[in-house]
LUMMI-213958 format. One record per residue (C-alpha): chain; y, x negated, z; residue in three letters. Coordinates in Angstrom, 3 decimals. Layout:
<sites>
A, Y, X, Z, ALA;
...
</sites>
This chain:
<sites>
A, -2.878, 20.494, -5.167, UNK;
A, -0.693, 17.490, -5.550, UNK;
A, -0.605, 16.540, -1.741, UNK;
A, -4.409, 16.578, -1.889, UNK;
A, -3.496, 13.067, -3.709, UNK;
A, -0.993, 11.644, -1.830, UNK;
A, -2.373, 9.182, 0.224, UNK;
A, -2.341, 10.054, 4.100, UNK;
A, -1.505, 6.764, 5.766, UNK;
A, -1.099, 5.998, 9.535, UNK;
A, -0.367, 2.722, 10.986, UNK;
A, -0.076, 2.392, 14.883, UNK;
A, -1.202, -0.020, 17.973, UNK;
A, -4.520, -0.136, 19.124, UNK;
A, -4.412, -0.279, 22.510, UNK;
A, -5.466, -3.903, 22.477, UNK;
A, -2.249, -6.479, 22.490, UNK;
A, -0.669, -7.124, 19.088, UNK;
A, -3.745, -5.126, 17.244, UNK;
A, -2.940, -2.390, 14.614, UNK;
A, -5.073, 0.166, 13.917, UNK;
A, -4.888, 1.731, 9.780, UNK;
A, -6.415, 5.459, 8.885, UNK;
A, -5.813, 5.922, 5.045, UNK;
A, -7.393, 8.983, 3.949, UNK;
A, -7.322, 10.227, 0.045, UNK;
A, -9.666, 13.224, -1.306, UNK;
A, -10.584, 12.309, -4.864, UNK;
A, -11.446, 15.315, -7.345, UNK;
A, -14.954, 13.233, -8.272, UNK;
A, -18.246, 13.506, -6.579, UNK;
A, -19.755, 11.264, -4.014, UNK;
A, -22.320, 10.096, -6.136, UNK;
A, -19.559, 8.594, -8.267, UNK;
A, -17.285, 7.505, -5.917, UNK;
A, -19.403, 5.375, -3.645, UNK;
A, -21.107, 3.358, -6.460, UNK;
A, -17.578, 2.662, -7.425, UNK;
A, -16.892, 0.686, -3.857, UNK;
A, -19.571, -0.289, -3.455, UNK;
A, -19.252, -2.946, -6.702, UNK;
A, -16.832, -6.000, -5.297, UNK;
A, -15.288, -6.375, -8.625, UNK;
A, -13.511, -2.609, -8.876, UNK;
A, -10.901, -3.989, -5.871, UNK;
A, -9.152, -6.030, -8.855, UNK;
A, -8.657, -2.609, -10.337, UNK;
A, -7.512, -1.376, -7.273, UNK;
A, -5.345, -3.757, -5.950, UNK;
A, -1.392, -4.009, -6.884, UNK;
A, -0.627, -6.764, -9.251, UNK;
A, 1.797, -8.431, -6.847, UNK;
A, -1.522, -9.379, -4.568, UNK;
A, -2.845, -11.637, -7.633, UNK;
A, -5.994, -10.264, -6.027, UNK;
A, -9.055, -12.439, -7.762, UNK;
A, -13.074, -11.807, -6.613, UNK;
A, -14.031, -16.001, -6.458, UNK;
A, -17.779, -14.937, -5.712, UNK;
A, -19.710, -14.811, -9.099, UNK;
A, -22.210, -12.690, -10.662, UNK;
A, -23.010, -9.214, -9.821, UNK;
A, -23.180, -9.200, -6.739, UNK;
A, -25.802, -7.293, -4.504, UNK;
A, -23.832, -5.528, -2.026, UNK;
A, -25.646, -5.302, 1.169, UNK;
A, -25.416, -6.022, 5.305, UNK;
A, -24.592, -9.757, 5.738, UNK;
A, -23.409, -10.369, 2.254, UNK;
A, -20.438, -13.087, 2.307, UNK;
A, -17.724, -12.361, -0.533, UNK;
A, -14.712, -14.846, -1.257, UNK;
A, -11.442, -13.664, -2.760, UNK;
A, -8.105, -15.627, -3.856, UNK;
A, -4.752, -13.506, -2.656, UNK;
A, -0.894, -14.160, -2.657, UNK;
A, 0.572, -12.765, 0.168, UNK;
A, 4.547, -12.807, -0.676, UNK;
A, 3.546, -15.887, -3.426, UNK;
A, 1.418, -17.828, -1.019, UNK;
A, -1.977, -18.368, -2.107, UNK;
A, -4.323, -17.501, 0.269, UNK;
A, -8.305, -17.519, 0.205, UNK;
A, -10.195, -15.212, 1.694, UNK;
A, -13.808, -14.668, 3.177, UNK;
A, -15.125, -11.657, 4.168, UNK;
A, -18.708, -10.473, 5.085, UNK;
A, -20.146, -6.781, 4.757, UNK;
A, -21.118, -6.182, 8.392, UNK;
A, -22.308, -2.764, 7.931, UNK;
A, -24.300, -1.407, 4.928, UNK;
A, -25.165, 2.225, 5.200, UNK;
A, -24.726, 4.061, 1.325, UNK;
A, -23.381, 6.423, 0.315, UNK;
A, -21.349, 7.136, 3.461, UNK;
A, -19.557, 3.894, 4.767, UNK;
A, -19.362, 0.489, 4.708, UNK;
A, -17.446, -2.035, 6.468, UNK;
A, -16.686, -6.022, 5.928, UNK;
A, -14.710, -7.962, 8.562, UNK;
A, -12.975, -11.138, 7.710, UNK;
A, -14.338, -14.289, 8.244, UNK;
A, -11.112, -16.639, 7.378, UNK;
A, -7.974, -15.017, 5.507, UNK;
A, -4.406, -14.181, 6.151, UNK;
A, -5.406, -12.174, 9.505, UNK;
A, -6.225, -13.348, 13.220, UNK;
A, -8.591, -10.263, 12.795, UNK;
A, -9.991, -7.885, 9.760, UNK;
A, -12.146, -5.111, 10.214, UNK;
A, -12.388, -2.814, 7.526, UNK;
A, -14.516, 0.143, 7.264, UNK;
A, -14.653, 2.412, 4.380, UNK;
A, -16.153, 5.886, 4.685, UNK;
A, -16.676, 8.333, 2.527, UNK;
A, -17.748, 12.470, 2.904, UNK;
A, -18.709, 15.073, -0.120, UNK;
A, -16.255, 17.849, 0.369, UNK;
A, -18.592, 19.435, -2.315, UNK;
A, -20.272, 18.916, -5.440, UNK;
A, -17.169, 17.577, -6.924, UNK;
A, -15.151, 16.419, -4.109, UNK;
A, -14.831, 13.464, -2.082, UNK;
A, -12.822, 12.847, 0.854, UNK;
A, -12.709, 8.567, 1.063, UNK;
A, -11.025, 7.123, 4.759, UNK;
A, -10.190, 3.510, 5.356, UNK;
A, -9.850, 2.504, 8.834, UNK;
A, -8.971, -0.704, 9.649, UNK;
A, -8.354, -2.589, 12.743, UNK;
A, -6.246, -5.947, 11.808, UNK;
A, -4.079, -8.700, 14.236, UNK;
A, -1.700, -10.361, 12.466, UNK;
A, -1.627, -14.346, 12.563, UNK;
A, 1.574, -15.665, 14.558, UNK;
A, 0.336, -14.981, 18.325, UNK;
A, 3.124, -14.099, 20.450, UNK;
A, 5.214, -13.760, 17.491, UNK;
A, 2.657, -11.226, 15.513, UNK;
A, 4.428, -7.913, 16.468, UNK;
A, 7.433, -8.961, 14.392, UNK;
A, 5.371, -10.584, 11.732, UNK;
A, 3.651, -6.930, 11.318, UNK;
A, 6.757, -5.021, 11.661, UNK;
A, 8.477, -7.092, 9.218, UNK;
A, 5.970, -7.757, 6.184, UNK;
A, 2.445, -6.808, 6.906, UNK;
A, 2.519, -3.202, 7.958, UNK;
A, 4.923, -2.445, 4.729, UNK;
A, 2.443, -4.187, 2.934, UNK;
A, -0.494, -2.397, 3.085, UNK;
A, 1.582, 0.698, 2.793, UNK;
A, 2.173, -0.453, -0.831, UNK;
A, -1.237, -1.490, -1.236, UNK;
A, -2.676, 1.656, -0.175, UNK;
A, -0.599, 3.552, -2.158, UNK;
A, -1.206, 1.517, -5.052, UNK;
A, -4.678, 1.961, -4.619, UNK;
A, -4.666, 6.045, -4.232, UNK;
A, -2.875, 6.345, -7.537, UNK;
A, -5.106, 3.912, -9.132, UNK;
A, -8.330, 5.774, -8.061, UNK;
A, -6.396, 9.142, -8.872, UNK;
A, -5.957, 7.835, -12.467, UNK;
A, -9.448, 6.766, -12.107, UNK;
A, -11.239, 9.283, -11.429, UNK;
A, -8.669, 11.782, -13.709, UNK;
A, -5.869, 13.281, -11.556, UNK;
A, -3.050, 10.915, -13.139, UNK;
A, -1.230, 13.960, -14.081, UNK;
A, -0.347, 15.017, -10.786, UNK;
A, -0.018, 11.971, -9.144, UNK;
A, 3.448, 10.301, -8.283, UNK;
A, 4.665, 7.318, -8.235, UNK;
A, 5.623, 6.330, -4.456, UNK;
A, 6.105, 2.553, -4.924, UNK;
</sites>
């Protein structure tokens, strides 16, 4: 059972120039109609996100997720402070939702979360994200060098916080 929570991560091109594509798949032992509430509130990615991030929701209030919704953040990216913008460009509970960055770190951000009952009490949760690295000509190393490690981390991070979450922490390890 303990590779059911070890995070299945794969990074590779896109087929468009200096565009990455991420699949991050996880199968939580919780059902859908606890997991998606839990992603679907803005303020659980503090929980979710590694320390080293500094990862801060700047939008106040609870705030009513939905298509169109615009959602500022405040990020350090290897100590530099960064603000991000993103907007939820697709709205469709309880099986996906994705947000695509509006200004931020990237050159592009598209982010969809999805999200399938396995059964009653399981929940299979993929992240795919298509993402372009600022730096242009010079955005293959860039990715290669910091960003692709990066969301490794933070992706693994995040499994074995929603692992300990949603009360596997027992047999998850720590991969950092």
């Amino acid at each position: 059972m303990t590779d059911r929570l070890l995070p299945d991560i794969v990074i590779q091109p896109d087929g468009e120039r200096r565009t990455w594509r991420v699949t991050a798949r996880c199968v939580l032992d919780a059902p859908l109609e606890q997991v998606f509430p839990f992603f679907a509130d803005a303020g659980n990615l503090e929980k979710l996100t590694p320390p080293w991030v500094g990862f801060e929701v700047l939008s106040k209030g609870p705030l009513d997720m939905r298509q169109g919704l615009i959602i500022d953040y405040r990020i350090r990216i290897h100590g530099i402070p960064i603000r991000w913008r993103t907007e939820i460009a697709t709205w469709d509970p309880p099986q996906r939702f994705s947000d695509v960055q509006l200004r931020g770190p990237y050159a592009l951000w598209d982010h969809t979360h999805s999200f399938r009952a396995i059964d009653a009490s399981t929940t299979e949760m993929t992240d795919t994200i298509r993402y372009r690295p600022k730096g242009w000509i010079l955005a293959p190393l860039i990715n290669r060098m910091f960003v692709e490690n990066d969301i490794r981390r933070i992706f693994t991070y995040r499994n074995e916080q929603m692992n300990r979450m949603f009360g596997s922490a027992a047999l998850v390890s720590d991969q950092s």
